[in-house]
C-alpha positions as CSV (number, residue, x, y, z in Angstrom):
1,X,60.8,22.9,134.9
2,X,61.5,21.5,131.6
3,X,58.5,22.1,128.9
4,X,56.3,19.0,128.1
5,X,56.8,20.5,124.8
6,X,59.8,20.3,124.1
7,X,60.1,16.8,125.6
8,X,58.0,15.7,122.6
9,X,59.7,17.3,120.3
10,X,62.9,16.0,121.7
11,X,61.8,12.9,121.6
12,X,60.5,13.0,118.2
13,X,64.0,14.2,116.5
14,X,65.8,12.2,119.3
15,X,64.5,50.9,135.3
16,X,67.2,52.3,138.5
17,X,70.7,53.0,137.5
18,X,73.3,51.8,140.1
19,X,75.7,54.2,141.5
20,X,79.2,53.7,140.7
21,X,80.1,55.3,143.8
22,X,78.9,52.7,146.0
23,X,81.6,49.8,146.7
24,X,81.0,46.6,145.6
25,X,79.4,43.6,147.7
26,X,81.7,42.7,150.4
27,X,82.1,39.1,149.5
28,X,84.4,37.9,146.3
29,X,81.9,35.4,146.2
30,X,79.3,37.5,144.8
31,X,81.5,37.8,141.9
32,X,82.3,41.8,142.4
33,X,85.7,41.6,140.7
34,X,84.1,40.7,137.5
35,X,81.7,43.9,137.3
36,X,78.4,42.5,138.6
37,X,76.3,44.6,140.9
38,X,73.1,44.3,142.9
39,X,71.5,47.9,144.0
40,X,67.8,48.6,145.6
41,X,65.6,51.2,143.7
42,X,67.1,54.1,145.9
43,X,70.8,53.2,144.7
44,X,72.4,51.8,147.7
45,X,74.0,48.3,147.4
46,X,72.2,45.4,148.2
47,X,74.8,44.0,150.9
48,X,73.7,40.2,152.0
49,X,73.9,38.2,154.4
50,X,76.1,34.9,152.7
51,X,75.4,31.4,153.0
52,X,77.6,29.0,152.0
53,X,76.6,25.7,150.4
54,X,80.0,23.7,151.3
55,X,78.1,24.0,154.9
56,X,74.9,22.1,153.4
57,X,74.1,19.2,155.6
58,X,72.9,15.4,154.2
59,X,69.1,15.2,154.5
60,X,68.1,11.8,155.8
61,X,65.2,10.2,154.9
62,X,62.5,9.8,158.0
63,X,64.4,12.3,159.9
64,X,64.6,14.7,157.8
65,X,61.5,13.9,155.5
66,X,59.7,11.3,154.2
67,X,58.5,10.0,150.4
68,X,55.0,10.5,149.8
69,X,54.4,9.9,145.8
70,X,56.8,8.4,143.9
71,X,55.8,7.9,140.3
72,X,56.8,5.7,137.9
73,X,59.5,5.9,135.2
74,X,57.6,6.9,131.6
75,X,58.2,5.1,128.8
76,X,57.6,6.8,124.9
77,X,56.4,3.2,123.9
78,X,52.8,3.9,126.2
79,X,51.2,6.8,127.7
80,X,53.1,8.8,130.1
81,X,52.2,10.8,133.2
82,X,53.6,13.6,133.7
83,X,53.4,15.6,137.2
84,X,53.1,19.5,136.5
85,X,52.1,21.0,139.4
86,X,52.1,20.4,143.7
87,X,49.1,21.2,145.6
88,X,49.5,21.9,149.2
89,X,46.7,18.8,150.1
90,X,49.9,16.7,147.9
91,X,47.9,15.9,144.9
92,X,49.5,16.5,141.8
93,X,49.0,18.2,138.4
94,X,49.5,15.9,135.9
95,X,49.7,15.6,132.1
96,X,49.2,12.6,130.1
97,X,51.1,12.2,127.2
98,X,49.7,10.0,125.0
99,X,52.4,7.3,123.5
100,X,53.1,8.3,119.8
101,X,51.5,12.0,119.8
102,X,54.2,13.1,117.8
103,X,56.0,11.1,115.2
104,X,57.3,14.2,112.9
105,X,56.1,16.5,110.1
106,X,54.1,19.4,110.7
107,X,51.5,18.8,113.5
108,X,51.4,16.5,116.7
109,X,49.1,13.1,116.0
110,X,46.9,13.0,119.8
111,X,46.0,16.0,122.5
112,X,47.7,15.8,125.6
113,X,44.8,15.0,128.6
114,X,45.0,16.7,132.4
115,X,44.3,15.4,135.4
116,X,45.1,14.5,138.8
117,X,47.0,12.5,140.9
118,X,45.9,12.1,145.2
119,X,46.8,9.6,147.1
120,X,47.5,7.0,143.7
121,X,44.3,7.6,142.3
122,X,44.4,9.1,139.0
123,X,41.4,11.3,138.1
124,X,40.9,12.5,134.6
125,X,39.7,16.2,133.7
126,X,37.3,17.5,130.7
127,X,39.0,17.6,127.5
128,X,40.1,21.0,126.1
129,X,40.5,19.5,122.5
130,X,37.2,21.3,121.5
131,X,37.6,24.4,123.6
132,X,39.0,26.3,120.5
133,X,37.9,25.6,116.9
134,X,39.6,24.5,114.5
135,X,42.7,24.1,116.3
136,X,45.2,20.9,115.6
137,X,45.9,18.3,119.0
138,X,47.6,20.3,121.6
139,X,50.3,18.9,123.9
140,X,50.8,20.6,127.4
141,X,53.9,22.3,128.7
142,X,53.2,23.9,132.2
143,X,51.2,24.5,135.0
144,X,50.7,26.0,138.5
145,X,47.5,25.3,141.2
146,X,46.4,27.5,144.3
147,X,43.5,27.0,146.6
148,X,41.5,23.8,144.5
149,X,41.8,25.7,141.0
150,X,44.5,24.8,138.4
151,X,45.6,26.5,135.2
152,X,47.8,25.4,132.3
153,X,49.3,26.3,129.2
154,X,49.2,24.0,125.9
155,X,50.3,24.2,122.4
156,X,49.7,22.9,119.1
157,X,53.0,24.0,117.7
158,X,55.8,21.5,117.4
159,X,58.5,24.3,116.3
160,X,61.0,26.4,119.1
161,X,60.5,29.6,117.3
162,X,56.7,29.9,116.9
163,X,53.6,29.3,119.7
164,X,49.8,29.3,119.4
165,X,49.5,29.0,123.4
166,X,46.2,28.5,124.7
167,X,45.8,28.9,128.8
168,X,43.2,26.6,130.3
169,X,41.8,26.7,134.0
170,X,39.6,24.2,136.2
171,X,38.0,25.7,139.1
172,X,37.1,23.8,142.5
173,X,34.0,22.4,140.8
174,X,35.8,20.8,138.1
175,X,34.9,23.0,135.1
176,X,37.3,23.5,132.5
177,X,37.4,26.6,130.5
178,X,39.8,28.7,128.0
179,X,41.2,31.5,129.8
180,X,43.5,33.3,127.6
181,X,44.9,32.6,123.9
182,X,47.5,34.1,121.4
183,X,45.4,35.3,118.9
184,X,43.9,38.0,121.8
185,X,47.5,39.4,121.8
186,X,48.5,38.8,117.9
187,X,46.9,37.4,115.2
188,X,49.2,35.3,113.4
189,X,52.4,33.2,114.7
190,X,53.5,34.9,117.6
191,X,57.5,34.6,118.2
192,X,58.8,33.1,121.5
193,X,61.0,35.7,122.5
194,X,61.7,34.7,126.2
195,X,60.0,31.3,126.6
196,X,56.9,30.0,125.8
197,X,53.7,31.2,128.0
198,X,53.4,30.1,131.7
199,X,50.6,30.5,133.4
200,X,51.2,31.4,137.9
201,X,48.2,31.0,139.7
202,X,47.0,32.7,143.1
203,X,44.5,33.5,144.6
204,X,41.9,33.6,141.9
205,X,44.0,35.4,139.4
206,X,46.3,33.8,136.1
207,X,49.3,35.4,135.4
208,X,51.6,35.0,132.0
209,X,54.3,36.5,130.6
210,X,53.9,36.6,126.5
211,X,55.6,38.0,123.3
212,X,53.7,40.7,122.1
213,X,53.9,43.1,119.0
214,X,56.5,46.1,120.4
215,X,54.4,48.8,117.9
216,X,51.4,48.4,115.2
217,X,53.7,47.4,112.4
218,X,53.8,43.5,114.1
219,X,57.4,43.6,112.9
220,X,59.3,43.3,116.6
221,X,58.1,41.7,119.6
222,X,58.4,42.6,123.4
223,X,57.2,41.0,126.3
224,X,54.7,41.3,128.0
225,X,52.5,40.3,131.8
226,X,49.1,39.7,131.9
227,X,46.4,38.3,133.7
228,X,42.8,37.7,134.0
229,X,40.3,36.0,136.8
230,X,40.3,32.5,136.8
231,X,36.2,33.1,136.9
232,X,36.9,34.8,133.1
233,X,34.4,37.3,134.3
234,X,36.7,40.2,133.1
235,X,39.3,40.9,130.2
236,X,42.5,39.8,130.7
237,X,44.6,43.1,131.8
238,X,48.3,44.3,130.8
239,X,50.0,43.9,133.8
240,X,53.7,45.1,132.6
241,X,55.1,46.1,129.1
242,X,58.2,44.9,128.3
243,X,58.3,42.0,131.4
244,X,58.1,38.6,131.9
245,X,58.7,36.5,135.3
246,X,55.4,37.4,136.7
247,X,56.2,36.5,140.8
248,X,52.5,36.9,143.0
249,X,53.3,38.2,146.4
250,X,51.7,39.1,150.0
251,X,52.9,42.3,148.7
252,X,51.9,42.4,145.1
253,X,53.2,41.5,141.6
254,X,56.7,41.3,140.8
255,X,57.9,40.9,137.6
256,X,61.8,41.2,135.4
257,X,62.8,43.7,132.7
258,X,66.0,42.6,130.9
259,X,67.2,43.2,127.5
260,X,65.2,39.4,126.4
261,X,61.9,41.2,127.4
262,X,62.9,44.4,126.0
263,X,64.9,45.2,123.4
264,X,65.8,49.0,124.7
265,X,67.4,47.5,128.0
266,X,71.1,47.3,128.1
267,X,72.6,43.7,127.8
268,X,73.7,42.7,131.3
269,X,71.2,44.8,132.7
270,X,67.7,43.4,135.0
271,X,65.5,45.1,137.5
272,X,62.8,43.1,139.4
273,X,60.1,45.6,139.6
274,X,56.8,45.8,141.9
275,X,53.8,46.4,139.8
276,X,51.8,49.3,141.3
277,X,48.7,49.1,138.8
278,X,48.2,47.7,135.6
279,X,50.9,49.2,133.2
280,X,52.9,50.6,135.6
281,X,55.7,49.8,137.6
282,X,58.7,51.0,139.9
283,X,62.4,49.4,140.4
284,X,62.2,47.3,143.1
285,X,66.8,45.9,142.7
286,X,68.8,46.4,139.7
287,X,71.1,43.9,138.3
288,X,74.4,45.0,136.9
289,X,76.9,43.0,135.0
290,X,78.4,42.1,131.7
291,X,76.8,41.4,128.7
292,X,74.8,38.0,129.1
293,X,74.6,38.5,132.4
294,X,70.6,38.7,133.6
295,X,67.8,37.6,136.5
296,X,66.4,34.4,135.9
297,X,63.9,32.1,137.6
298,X,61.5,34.5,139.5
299,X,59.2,33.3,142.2
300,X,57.6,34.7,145.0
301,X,55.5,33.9,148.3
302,X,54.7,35.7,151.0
303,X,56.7,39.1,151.9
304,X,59.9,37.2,149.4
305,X,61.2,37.1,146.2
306,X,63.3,34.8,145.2
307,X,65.6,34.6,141.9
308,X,68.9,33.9,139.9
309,X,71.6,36.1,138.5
310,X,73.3,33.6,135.9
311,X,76.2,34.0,133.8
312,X,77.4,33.3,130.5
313,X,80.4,31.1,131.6
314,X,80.5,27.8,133.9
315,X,80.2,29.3,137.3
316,X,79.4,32.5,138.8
317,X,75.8,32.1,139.5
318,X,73.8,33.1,142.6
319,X,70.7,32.9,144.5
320,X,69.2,35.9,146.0
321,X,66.4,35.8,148.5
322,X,64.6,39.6,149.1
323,X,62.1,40.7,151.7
324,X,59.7,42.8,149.7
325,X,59.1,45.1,152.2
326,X,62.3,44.8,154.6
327,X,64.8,45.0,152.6
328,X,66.5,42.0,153.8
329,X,68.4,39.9,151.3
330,X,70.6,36.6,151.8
331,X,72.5,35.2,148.8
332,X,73.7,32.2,148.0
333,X,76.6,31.6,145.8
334,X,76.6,28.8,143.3
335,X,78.9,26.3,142.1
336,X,77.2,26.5,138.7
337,X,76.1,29.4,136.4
338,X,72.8,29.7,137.5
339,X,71.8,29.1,133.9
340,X,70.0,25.8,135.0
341,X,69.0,26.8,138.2
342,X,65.0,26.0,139.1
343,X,63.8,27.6,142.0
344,X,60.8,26.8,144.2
345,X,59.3,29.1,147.2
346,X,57.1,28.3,149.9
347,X,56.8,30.1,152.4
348,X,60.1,30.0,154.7
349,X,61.2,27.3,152.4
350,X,63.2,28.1,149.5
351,X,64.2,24.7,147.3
352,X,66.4,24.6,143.9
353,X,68.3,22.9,141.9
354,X,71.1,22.8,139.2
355,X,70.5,20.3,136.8
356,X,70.6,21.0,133.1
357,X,67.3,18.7,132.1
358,X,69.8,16.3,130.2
359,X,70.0,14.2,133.8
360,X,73.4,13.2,133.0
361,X,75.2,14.1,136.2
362,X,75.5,10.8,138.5
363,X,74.2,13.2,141.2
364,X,72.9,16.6,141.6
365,X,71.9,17.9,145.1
366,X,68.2,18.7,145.5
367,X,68.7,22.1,148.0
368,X,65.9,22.8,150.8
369,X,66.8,26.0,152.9
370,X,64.8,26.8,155.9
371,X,65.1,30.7,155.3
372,X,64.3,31.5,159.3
373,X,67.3,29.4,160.8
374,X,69.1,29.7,157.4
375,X,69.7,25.8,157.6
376,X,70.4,24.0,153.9
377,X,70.1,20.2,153.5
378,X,70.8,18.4,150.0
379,X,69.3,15.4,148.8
380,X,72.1,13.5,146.6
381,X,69.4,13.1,143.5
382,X,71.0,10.6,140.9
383,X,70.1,11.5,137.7
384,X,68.3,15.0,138.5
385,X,66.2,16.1,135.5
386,X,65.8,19.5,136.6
387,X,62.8,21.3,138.3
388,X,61.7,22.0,141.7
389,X,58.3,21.4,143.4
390,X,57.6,23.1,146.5
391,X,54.1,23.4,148.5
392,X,53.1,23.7,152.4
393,X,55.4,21.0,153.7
394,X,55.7,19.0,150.4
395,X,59.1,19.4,148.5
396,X,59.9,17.3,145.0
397,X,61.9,16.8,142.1
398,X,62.5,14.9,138.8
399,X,65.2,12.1,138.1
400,X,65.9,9.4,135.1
401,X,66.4,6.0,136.0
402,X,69.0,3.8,134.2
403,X,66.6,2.6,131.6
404,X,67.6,4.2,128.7
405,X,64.0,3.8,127.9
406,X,62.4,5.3,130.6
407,X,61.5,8.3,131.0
408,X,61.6,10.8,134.3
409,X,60.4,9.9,137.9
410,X,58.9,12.3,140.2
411,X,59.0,12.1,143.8
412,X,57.3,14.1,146.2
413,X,58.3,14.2,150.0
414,X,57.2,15.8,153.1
415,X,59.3,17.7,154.7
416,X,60.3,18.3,158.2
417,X,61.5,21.4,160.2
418,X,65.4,21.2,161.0
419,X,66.5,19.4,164.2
């Protein structure tokens, strides 16, 4: 999903090493000829089974599914709601963005608020604006809900290079708290150095992935997974050095290790890794390719993980789908890089898309696979904006209209099980 942050800003300024003796992936689709490699911790080729996307069927609407929230196009002239985050009851995460919060200079103008959105009534959450002291208005850039409690992650910086992130939650009984900030991990202005921080919530526990000093000197920064109690009853823990991605499972935390989490890692070279206990962890697949090559866009649910392997060129990307436990794996070539790919998992529903965020493209299919029959439907989405919501039976997306004033629609649908 594309930061709330850098919306406003836009606005503003307009571990296993694979065997070389194993043979490649038995499709050319997976890209073998050009080096790239996909191996389980014990070395042995990942070989999946293929699906093919030219064999995506039209979804209908009311056959297929049906709209259940549609919002309306923003505008940067008045406040503008923006949908974060799909509960499984279909009430929405939302942001509002207040109209002029950031104008330019050094600092934004007015906080960003949170609240809800069920069944068209808005409810409004507890400010955080006085949560932390001294701190400048904060706009908000991502979140993710679970069982009634929601967290989120905002910012006060208006720069790409720098973030003061501050994570929030709101339990079932409405209370809004600070969770986690980045002064508990460095004490000045912390680099991004793979995105800024993104809270994952389940099942009572916040996860983030955040930049964090690589030795005492504070002079290079790795990445690094935490996470803490939504309850704040006990520190926040180090989940993984040198990580980001965190993915919850059935079956534990997943995370990624690639050269932009740590800079000892080989260019071209990711492993999704299981976290065993805090600070350790073990190979779960290796990525191979060449340099720029890397795993992107990790989720999990369930016994599954779900991610991308993009490239540096136009095309080449795929999406691989892993039992964490099974060892089964289906993958599913791209037409695209896999750069812009967002993915959303749910269950036995896997739903991505494409789009670069600049919703230029006349149309961009809106993907839902039903992983059990393996069937694909696409949704023609005119002027997809990126992102992917998924959630019980719900499944949503962004789009522009033609207003070159207006800003992005979401709509939310609820799916139906393959005829």
């Amino acid at each position: 999903m594309v930061a709330a942050g850098a919306i406003v800003v836009a606005l503003a300024v307009t571990g296993c090493t694979p065997s070389q003796s194993d043979p490649p992936p038995p499709d050319s689709r997976i890209d073998a000829a050009a080096g790239t490699s996909l191996h389980w911790a014990d070395g042995s080729v990942v070989r999946p089974t293929l699906v093919d996307l030219g064999d995506a069927r039209a979804a209908n609407a009311g056959s297929d599914y049906e709209v259940v929230v549609q919002t309306d196009p923003g505008n940067p002239r008045v406040d503008y709601l923006m949908p974060l985050a799909l509960d499984p009851s279909g009430a929405l995460v939302t942001a509002r963005v207040p109209a002029d919060q950031y104008t330019g200079g050094p600092a934004l103008l007015k906080p960003t608020g949170m609240g809800s959105l069920d069944d068209g009534r808005q409810l409004t959450w507890d400010s955080t604006a006085a949560l932390v002291a001294g701190d400048r208005p904060r706009q908000v850039y991502a979140a993710s809900t679970d069982q009634g409690v929601a967290a989120w992650a905002e910012t006060a910086s208006v720069r790409l290079d720098v973030s003061n992130w501050r994570i929030f939650t709101r339990g079932a009984d409405g209370k809004v708290a600070l969770l986690a900030r980045s002064e508990d991990v460095f004490d000045g202005d912390l680099p991004l150095v793979n995105g800024d921080t993104t809270p994952v919530v389940r099942e009572g526990r916040v996860y983030w992935a955040t930049a964090a000093p690589a030795d005492d000197s504070g002079s290079s920064f790795d990445m690094r997974v935490q996470s803490r109690g939504v309850d704040g009853s006990a520190p926040a823990v180090t989940e993984a050095e040198g990580a980001s991605q965190p993915a919850p499972t059935a079956d534990g935390l997943f995370v990624v290790r690639s050269s932009h989490d740590d800079a000892t890692v080989d260019d071209g070279t990711a492993t999704v890794e299981r976290v065993t206990e805090p600070g350790r962890t073990q190979p779960f697949v290796t990525y191979s390719g060449p340099a720029g090559t890397t795993v992107q866009s990790l989720v999990g649910d369930d016994d599954r993980v779900a991610f991308v392997t993009s490239t540096e060129g136009d095309s080449g990307g795929v999406v691989y789908v892993l039992g964490t436990h099974d060892q089964t794996a289906v993958a599913i070539p791209l037409a695209s890089s896999g750069r812009f790919t967002s993915l959303a998992l749910c269950g036995d529903r896997l739903v991505w898309n494409s789009a670069d965020g600049s919703g230029q493209a006349p149309f961009e299919p809106q993907y839902v696979m039903d992983l059990e029959t393996r069937d694909v439907a696409l949704v023609d989405v005119d002027h997809n904006y990126s992102g992917s919501y998924c959630s019980g039976d719900l499944v949503g997306w962004r789009a522009l209209s033609d207003d070159p004033q207006a800003l992005a629609t979401t709509t939310i649908t609820r799916w139906k099980r393959p005829r």
